[in-house]
N, C-alpha and C positions, 0 to 999 in steps of 0.2 A: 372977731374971728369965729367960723362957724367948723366946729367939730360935727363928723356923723355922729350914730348913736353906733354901735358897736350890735349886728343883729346877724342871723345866719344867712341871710337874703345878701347882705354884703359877702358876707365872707366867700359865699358861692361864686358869687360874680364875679370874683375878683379870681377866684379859679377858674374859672370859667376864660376870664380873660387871659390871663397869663397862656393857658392851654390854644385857646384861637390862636394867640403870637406863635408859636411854636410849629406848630400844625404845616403850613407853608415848606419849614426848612426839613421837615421829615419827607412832607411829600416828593421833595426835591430829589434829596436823597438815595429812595426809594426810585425815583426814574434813574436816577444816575446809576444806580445797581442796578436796572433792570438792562439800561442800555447795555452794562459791560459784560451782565451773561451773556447777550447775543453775540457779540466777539468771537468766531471760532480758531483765532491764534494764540494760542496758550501764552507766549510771548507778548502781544497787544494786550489782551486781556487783563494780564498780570500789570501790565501798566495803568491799566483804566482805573482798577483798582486802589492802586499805589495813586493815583492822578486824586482821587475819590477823598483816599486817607490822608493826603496832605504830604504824604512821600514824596522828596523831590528826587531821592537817589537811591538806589539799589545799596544796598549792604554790602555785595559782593565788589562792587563797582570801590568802595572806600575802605575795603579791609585791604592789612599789606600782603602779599602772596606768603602762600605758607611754606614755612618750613619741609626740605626734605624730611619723609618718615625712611625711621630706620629700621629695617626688619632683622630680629635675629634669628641668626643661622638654625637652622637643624640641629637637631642634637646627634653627636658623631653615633652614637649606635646606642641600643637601648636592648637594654638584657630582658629579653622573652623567658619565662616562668611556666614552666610544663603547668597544664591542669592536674589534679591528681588526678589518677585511675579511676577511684572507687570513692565517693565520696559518702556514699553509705558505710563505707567499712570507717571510716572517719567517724561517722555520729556514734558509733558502737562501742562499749568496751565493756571487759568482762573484770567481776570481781568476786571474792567470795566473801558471803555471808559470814560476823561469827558470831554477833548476838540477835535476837530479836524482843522486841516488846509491843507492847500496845497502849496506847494513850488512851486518853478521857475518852474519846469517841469512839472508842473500839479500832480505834488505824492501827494499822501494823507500823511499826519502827524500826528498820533494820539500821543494825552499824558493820558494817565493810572492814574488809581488812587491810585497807590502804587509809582507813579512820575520817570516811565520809560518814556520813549517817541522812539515809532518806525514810520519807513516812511515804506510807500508802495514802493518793490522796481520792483516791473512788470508795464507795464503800460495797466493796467488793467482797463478801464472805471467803475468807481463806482460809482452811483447815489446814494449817505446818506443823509438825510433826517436832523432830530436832532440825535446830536453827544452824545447820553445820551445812550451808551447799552454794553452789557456783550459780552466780545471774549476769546476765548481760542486761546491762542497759545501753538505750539508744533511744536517739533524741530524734520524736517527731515536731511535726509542724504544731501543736498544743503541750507540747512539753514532753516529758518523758517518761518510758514505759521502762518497766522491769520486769524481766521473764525469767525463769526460774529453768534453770537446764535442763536438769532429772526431770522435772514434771511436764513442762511446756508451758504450764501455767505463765500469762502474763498481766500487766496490769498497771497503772497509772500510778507512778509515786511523782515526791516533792522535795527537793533537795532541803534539810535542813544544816548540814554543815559540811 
């Protein structure tokens, strides 16, 4: 019995062959695609393809017909919700100051008389005086300002409690 020798000149070959075998049933293939683009009945077409893939029936053709769908009704009335008026007077509200201080960084510390407690968070030089007066704060798009009523003075704080 005569074995080869095992060399890369084989092994190519033998790729090489296999690849020849093949080659034929792609080209085939490929006319077969090409014929069924030319088709311009979306209907035929769809069949050529289906012919191609080995399809012998449409899906639609062997499912059971479906089920009525059942739609639910409307809903009998639906309660409509005024916008409010003023939705800036919403972001706003007023409190009075009763103590202040200032932290490590020099921020100012107010506490409220409704027992919030915000810091100044810009570092904003503010000279106050007695920590006895009325602010409004209100909530912009970056967070929120505190303005001091007597003075006009206003200014970015941080809620801490």
């Amino acid at each position: 019995m005569y074995v080869a020798e095992k060399s890369p000149f084989n092994e190519v070959a033998a790729l090489l062959a296999i690849l020849a075998l093949g080659v034929p049933g792609i080209a085939g293939a490929e006319d077969a695609l090409e014929r069924c683009s030319l088709i311009d009945d979306d209907g035929a077409r769809l069949a050529c393809y289906d012919e191609i893939s080995g399809r012998t029936s449409s899906p639609l053709q062997d499912s059971a017909p479906d089920a009525p769908v059942v739609v639910a009704p409307p809903p009998a009335t639906t309660e409509v919700k005024e916008a409010p008026a003023n939705t800036a007077r919403q972001n706003t509200r007023t409190a009075r100051v009763t103590a202040c201080s200032s932290n490590v960084s020099d921020q100012l510390v107010f506490h409220l008389d409704n027992g919030e407690v915000w810091k100044q968070s810009n570092y904003k030089n503010l000279k106050l005086g007695e920590c006895d007066f009325t602010v409004t704060l209100s909530r912009g798009m970056m967070g929120y300002k505190m303005r001091i009523d007597q003075t006009g003075k206003s200014f970015r704080v941080a809620r801490v409690k």
